[in-house]
Structures are given as C-alpha cells and as structure tokens.
C-alpha positions in Angstrom: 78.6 71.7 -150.3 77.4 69.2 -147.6 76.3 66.5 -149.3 79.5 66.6 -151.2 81.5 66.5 -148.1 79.5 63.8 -146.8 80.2 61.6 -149.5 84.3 62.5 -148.8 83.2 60.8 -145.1 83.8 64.6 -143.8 80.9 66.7 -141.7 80.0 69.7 -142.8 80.7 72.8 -141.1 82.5 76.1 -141.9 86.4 75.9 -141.3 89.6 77.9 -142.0 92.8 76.4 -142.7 95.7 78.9 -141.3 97.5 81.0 -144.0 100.2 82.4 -142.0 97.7 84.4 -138.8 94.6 84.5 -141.6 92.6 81.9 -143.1 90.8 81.0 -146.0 89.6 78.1 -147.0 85.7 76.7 -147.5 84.4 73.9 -145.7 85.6 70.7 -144.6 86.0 68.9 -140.9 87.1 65.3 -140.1 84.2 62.5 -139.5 87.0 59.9 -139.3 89.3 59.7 -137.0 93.5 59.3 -137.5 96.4 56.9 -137.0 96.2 55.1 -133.8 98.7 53.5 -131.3 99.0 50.4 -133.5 100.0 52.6 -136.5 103.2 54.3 -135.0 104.5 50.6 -134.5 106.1 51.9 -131.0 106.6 49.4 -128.3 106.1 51.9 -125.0 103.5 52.7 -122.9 100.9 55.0 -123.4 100.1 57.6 -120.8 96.9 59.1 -122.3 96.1 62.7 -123.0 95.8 63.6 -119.0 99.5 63.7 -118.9 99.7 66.1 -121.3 97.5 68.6 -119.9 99.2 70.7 -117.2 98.8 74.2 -117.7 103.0 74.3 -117.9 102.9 71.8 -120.7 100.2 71.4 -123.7 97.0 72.7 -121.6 96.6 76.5 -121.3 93.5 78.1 -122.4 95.9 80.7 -124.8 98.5 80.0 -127.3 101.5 82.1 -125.7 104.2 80.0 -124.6 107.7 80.5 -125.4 108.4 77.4 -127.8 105.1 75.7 -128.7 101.4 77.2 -128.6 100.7 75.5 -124.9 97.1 75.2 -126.1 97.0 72.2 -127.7 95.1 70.6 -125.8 92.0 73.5 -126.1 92.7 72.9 -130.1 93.0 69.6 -130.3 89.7 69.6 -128.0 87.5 72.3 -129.9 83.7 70.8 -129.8 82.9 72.1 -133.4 86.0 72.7 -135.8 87.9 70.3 -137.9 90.6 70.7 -135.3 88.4 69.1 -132.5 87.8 65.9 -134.7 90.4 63.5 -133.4 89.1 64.1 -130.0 85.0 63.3 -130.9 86.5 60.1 -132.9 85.3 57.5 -130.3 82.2 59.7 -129.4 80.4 59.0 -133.0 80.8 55.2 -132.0 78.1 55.8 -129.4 75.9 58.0 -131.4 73.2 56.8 -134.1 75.0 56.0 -137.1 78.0 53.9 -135.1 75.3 52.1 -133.9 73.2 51.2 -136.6 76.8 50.4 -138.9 78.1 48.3 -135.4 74.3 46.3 -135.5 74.3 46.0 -139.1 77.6 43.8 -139.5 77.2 41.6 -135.9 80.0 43.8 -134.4 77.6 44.3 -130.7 78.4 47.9 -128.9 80.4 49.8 -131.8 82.4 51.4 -128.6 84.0 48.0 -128.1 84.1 46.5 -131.6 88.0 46.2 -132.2 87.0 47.0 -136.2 85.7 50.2 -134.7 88.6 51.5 -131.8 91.1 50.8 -134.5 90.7 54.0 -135.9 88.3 55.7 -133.5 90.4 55.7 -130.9 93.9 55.3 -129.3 93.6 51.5 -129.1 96.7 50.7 -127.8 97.3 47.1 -125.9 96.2 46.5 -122.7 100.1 45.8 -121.6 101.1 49.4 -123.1 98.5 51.3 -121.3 99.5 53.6 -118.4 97.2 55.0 -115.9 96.3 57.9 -117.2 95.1 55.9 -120.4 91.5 56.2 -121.8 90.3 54.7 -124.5 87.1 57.7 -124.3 89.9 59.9 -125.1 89.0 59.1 -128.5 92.3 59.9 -131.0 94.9 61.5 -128.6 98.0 62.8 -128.5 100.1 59.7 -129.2 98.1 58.1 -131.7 99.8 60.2 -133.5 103.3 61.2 -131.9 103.6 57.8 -130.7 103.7 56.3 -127.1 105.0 58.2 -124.5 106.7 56.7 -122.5 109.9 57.4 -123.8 110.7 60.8 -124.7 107.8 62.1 -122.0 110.1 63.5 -119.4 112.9 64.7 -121.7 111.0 66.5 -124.7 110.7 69.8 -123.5 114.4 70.4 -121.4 116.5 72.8 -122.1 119.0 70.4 -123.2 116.6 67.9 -124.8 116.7 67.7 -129.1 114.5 66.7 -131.1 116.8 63.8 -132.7 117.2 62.2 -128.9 113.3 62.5 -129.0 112.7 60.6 -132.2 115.6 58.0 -130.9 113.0 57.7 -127.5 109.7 57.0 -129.9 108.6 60.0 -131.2 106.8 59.9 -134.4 108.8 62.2 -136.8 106.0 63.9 -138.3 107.6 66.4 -139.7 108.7 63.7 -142.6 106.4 63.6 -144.9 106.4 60.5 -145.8 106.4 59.5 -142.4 102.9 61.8 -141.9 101.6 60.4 -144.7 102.3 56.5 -143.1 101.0 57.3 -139.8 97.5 59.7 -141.4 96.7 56.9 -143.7 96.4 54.1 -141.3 93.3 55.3 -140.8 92.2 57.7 -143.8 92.7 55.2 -146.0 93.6 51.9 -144.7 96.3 48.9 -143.3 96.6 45.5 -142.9 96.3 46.5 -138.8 93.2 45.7 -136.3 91.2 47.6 -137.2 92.6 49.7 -139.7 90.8 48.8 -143.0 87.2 50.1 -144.1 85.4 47.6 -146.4 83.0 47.6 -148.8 80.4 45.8 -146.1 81.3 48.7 -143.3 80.3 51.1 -146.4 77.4 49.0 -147.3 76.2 49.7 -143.7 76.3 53.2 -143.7 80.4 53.8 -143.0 81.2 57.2 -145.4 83.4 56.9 -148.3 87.2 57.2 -147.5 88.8 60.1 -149.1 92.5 61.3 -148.0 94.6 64.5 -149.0 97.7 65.0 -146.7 98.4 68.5 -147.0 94.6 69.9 -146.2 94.4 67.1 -143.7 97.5 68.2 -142.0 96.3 71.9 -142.0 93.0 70.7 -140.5 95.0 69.5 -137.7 97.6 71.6 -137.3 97.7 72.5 -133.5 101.4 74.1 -134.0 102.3 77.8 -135.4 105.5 76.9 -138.2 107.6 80.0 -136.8 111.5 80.3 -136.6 111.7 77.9 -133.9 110.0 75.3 -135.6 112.3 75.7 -138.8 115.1 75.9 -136.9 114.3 72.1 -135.1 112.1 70.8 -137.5 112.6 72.5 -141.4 109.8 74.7 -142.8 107.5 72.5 -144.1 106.9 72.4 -148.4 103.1 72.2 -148.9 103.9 71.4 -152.5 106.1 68.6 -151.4 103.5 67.8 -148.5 100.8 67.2 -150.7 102.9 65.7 -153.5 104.4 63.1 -151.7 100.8 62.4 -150.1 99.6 61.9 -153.2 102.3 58.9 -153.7 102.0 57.2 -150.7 97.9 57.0 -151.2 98.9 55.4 -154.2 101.4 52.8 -152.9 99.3 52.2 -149.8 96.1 51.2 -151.9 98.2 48.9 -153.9 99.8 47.7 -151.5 97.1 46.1 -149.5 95.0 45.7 -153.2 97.7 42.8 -153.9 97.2 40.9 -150.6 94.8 37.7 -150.9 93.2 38.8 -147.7 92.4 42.4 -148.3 92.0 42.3 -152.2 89.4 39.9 -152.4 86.0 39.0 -150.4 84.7 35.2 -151.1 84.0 35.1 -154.9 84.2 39.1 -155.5 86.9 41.6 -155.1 87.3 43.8 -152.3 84.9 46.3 -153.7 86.4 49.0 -151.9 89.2 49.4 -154.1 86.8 50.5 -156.9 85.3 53.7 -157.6 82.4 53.8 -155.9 80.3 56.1 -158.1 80.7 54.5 -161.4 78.7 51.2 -159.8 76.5 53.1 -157.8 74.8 55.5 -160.3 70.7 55.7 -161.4 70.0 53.0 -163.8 67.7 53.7 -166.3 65.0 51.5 -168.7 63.6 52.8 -171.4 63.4 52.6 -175.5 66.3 54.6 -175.8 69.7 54.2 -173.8 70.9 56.4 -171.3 74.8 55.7 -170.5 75.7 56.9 -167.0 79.7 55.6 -167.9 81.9 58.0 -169.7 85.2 56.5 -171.7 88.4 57.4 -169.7 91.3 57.4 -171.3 93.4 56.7 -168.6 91.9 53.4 -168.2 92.1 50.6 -170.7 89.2 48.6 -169.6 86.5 47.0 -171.3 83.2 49.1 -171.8 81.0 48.9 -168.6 84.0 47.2 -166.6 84.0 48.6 -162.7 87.0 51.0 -162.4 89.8 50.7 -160.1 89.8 54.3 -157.7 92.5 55.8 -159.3 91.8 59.5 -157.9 95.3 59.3 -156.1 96.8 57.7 -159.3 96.2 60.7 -161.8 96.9 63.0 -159.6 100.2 61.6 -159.1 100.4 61.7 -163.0 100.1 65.8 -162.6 103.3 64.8 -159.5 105.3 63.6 -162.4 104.9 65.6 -165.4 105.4 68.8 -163.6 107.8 67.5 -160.4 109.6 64.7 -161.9 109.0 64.4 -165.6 112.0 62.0 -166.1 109.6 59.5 -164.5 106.8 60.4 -165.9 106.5 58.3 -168.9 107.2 55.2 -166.7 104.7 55.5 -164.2 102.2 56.2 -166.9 102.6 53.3 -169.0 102.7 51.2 -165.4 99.3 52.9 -164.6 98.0 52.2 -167.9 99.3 48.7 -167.5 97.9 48.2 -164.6 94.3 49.0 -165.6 94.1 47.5 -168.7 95.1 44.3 -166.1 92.5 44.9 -164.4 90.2 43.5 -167.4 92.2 40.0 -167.4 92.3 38.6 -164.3 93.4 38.6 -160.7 96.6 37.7 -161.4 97.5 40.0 -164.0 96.0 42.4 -161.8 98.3 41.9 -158.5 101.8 41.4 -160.9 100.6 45.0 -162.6 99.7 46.0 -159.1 103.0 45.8 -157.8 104.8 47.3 -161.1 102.6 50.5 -160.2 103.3 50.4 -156.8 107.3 50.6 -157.2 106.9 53.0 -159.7 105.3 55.2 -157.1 107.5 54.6 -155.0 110.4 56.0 -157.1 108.2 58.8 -157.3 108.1 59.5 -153.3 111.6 58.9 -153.2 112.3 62.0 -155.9 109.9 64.1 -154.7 111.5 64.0 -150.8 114.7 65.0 -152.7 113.6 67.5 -154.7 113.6 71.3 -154.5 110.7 73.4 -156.0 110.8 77.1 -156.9 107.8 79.7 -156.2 106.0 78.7 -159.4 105.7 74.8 -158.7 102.3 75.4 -157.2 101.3 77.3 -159.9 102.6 75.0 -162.6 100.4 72.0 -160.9 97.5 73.9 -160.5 97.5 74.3 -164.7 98.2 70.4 -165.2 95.5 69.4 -163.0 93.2 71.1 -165.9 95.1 71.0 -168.0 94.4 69.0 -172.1 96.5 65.6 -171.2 95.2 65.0 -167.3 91.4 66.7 -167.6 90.0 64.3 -170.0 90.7 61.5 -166.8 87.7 63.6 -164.8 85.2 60.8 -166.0 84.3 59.7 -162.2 83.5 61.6 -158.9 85.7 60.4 -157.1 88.6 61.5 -159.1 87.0 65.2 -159.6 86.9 65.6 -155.9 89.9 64.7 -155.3 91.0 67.5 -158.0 89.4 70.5 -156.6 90.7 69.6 -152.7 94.2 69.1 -154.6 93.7 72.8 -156.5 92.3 74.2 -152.9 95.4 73.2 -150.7 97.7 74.5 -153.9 96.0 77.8 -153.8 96.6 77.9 -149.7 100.0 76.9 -150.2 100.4 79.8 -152.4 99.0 82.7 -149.9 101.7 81.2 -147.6 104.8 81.4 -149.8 103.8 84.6 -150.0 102.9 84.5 -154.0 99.3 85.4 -153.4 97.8 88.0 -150.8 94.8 86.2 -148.7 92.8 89.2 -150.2 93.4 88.0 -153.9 92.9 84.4 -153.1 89.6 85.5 -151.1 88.8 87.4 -154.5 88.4 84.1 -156.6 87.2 81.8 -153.9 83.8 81.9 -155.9 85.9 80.3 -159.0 87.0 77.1 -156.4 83.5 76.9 -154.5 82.1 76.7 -158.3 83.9 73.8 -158.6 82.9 72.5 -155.3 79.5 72.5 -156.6 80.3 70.4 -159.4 80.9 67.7 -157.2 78.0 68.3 -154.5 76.9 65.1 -155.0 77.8 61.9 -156.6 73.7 61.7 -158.2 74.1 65.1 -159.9 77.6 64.7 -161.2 78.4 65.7 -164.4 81.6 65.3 -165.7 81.9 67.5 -168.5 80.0 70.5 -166.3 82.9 69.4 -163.8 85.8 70.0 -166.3 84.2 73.2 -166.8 84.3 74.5 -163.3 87.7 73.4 -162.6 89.4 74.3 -165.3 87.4 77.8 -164.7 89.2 77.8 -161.2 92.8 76.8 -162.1 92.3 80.3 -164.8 91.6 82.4 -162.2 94.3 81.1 -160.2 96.9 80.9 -162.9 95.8 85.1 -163.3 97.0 85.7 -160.2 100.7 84.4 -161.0 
C-alpha cells in the first residue's frame, strides 16, 4: 500500500476519512500541497494564518463552538494526518527530496524557487501581503478561501451571510465546480506561476500527480456538515462531488494539453500528459517477446503508441452512462476521437482536444443540475467494473484512479445512510485487495487488477 501511494504523489500513513462521527477509510495523506493565492484570482490582501487564530475565532484546541468547529487551526495544523498536509506543504521544500528536485533542474534553494511556492505555499504578491503574512505558513487558510481582506471582519456577525461574504472574496467552495477549480490548480495543474508539474520536475524526483475531488475534499475537511451548514451552505452530494471532479480533471488537462506552451517541450510533447506507466515499464530482450502493452479499447492508437492519461476520461465515461446517459454516446465518440488523433498529428490532436473538452464540459454542466437518488452510488460502483468500462483497465494509472473512485463511493454510501460503517468495515478486505493490485506500477497486472476490482464492486453491490 505505500509504494502505491507513493506513485499517486501521496505519503503513506494510516488515515480516516469522516463518515458522519466514525471513520473508515485505508490509507492515504497529501505530499502535495493545494490551490494557492494565485489560484482564487482575488485581488485583496492577504493576512496570513495568524489572523485567524484567536482562540474566539478558528484556534481552540476543541471543536465546540456554536457555528463552526473553532479548531481549525489544530486540524488544519495536525503534524501527521492527511489533514495537517497543507500546512507541512512549504516544509518538504527544505527537506531532502525538495532539494535534490530544486538542484536537479537549476531552480537554487527550492524554498524560494517561484516553480516551487506556487503550489507549496500561499504565494501571494508582495503588494497583497499583509503583516501577518508568511510565506513558512506553507498552504493557509486563504489559499483556499481566498484573500482576506475583504470579508475578514464581517464573516462571522450575527448579521453577516454567506452571499455578502462570497460578494467580499470568499471562495465559494461549497460549489463544486468551483472546489474542483481552486484543488486542481495545484493537484493537477494551470497555466499560473508555478502551478504546472512537468515531465522534467518528474524526471527529478517530483511524484506523479494524481487528483480525486471527493476523497481529497474529505482529507481536508476541517468543518462538521451539520444543520447549520445545510441551512447556509446545502448538504453537500458526494456523488455529485466526485462526479463533477471527475469532469473538470478532464477539461482542465485538455485545456492546458492544447496550449503551444504547456502541450509541447522543444521537439517532444509535454510528456506529462501521458500515462506514465505504459513508457516507463521493464523492457525485456530475449528470443521470445515479452509485451509489457495491453490493447485498450478505449484508445484507437497505433500498437506501441504512448497513451494519453485518460484515467479522468473513463471514469467520466462511468459519469455519463449512469448520470447522464443522453450524453453519453457523444462524449464517447469525442474521447475515442480524440485518441485515435492522437496517432496523426499535433494538430489533429489539439482540434480533437478541444471537441473533448466541450463535451466535458456539457457534462459538468448536467451533473451540477442534476438530482440523484440513494442508488446512484451504487449504480456507479457496478459500471466502474462493469463489461463496457473494465476492459479500459489496461494502464496503472487508470486502475488507481478506479479503486480511489470505488473507495470515496463506498464512503459516500455509509453517509447517506445506505450502509452501516460496520458493514462497509466488513468488506474493507475486498477494496484493500484491490489496493494491492495497484501497489506498484512494476508489479501491475492488469487482468489480476480487473479481478480485484471487480471482486470489490460485488461485495459492495451485496450490500445494496
């Protein structure tokens, strides 16, 4: 299980996403950090994490205030959970690896390398930075709920709403769309300083980048969803959460794919666009041939051809057939299209590119209008492994990608209620079995994968 979370670019470590007050979940913690001032686009001034500290306001050591927690500092702060990860984002820069990745590429002291603060920190401009600032801080508070300045004094008055806040600056996170914007700055990429992992930064020892909103989200989660939340917020849809994640990863890769300067490097492509593990796999010489590349069917490329990541793309497939099957034949032929442009030439690819792209976008658009019943989850679970989308798990990439969809379905269940924590506990050997598949990218086996997942997605679907 460690290895394969180190190839996700996520530290091992035990966890527990929250299920209502009880947990259960495997393993997984952060090692990158999120969206930073730059991403929110705000204009005012950021007044660091200090300011919200006060005991009265976001510092007590226990969760009991009337409204919100009041602890989310200690949370957001924690030295070895998932939920502490934001806040050791600039530390890593400073440690070993940083270093070495920082020397490797000519960036000098990785904890002032602008590639680096981008996403390790909350690197907002020098003009915008109020007193309290530090860029040490590592991710803070409005890296992701955007500068302060604003709405500081009037988001917790008696008379203050949430609306007036979001009109002041704040981020409204609780659109999921707009999460998915603001987490994938940095968890996947943008065309801001600092904001984009290459294939060189991998090359030097940078992990793999690998993004799922809803887990994500529940990783980070500093807030309890109760009555009062609903009542100013909505109650979130994990289904829709993680859905609608899934479309914005795809129009986000896409979207910076078909940009000259992100989509190419000198005489190559931007080789982080591909899927990693069907380049980087043991090669083998000897009398008789060994092939390391299984046919996908989802992919219309020539034999041998490097693969564009798609992990995002079929599972927004599964999004469609089950959530919005009157698109589903469209974005599949524009997927398909897209891929088998991928074997003609840049051009092709980037006009194919964009096709997919607004496709996908039609997609996020449904899914933020749509309303799913108790079995939705369960539904998805069953495509996932199901005879027209398992045949795509030909790549490690996209398998992981499956089982850490199937996991935050399976949470998303135990809190609509539809399965008890004990039951989900009960088959959480089924799930880490297909964790195991995908360990690590050298012993990955796709059909032993298919195996294992579709194992999983049975003893989830007996549960129903």
């Amino acid at each position: 299980m460690a290895a394969f979370l180190h190839h996700l670019g996520i530290a091992s470590g035990p966890f527990s996403v929250r299920v209502g007050a009880l947990a259960c979940m495997g393993l997984v913690a952060v090692w990158l950090a999120a969206p930073t001032a730059q991403a929110t686009g705000a204009t005012g001034r950021y007044e660091g994490v200090a300011t919200c500290a006060g005991s009265t306001c976001h510092g007590r050591a226990e969760g009991n205030g009337k409204v919100v927690r009041q602890d989310e500092l200690r949370r957001w702060q924690e030295p070895s959970s998932p939920s502490g990860a934001h806040s050791r984002a600039y530390a890593v820069l400073s440690g070993q690896r940083g270093q070495q990745i920082a020397a490797t590429l000519g960036l000098g002291n990785a904890t002032n390398a602008p590639a680096c603060l981008g996403c390790h920190a909350t690197d907002a401009p020098l003009a915008q930075r109020g007193d309290r600032y530090q860029v040490g801080d590592g991710v803070g508070c409005e890296s992701c709920h955007g500068a302060s300045t604003g709405w500081l004094a009037t988001h917790y008055t008696v008379l203050g709403t949430h609306t007036a806040n979001i009109a002041q600056g704040l981020v409204p996170l609780e659109n999921p769309a707009v999460r998915a914007s603001v987490c994938l700055d940095c968890h996947y990429g943008s065309d801001k300083p600092g904001h984009f992992v290459t294939h060189r930064m991998m090359a030097a020892g940078h992990p793999r980048i690998s993004f799922e909103l809803d887990l994500f989200s529940a990783l980070q989660q500093h807030h309890d969803e109760d009555a009062d939340y609903a009542a100013r917020k909505g109650q979130t849809d994990s289904v829709r959460l993680w859905a609608i994640g899934q479309a914005e990863a795809v129009q986000r890769s896409l979207g910076l794919f078909v940009r000259p300067g992100f989509g190419s490097q000198g005489l190559f492509p931007e080789f982080t666009f591909f899927d990693c593990h069907s380049c980087h796999r043991q090669i083998f010489d000897s009398a008789e041939r060994h092939l390391t590349f299984e046919t996908n069917p989802g992919r219309p490329i020539p034999f041998g051809t490097p693969p564009y990541n798609d992990e995002n793309i079929i599972m927004l497939s599964v999004v469609a057939r089950v959530l919005a099957p009157g698109q589903a034949a469209a974005f599949d032929s524009a997927a398909r299209n897209f891929h088998a442009a991928m074997g003609q030439g840049r051009a092709q690819s980037v006009t194919a590119a964009a096709r997919l792209n607004a496709a996908a976008g039609a997609l996020s658009r449904a899914l933020a209008q749509g309303s799913y019943s108790g079995d939705s989850a369960f539904t998805v679970i069953a495509a996932i492994s199901g005879r027209a989308i398992a045949p795509r798990f030909t790549d490690y990439t996209g398998s992981a990608q499956a089982v850490m969809s199937v996991d935050t379905l399976l949470n998303a269940l135990v809190r609509q209620g539809r399965i008890t924590v004990g039951a989900a506990a009960g088959i959480r050997a089924n799930i880490n079995r297909a964790y195991a598949a995908v360990k690590a990218p050298n012993g990955y086996d796709p059909a032993s994968f298919r195996a294992a997942l579709g194992e999983a997605a049975r003893s989830i679907e007996a549960l129903r």
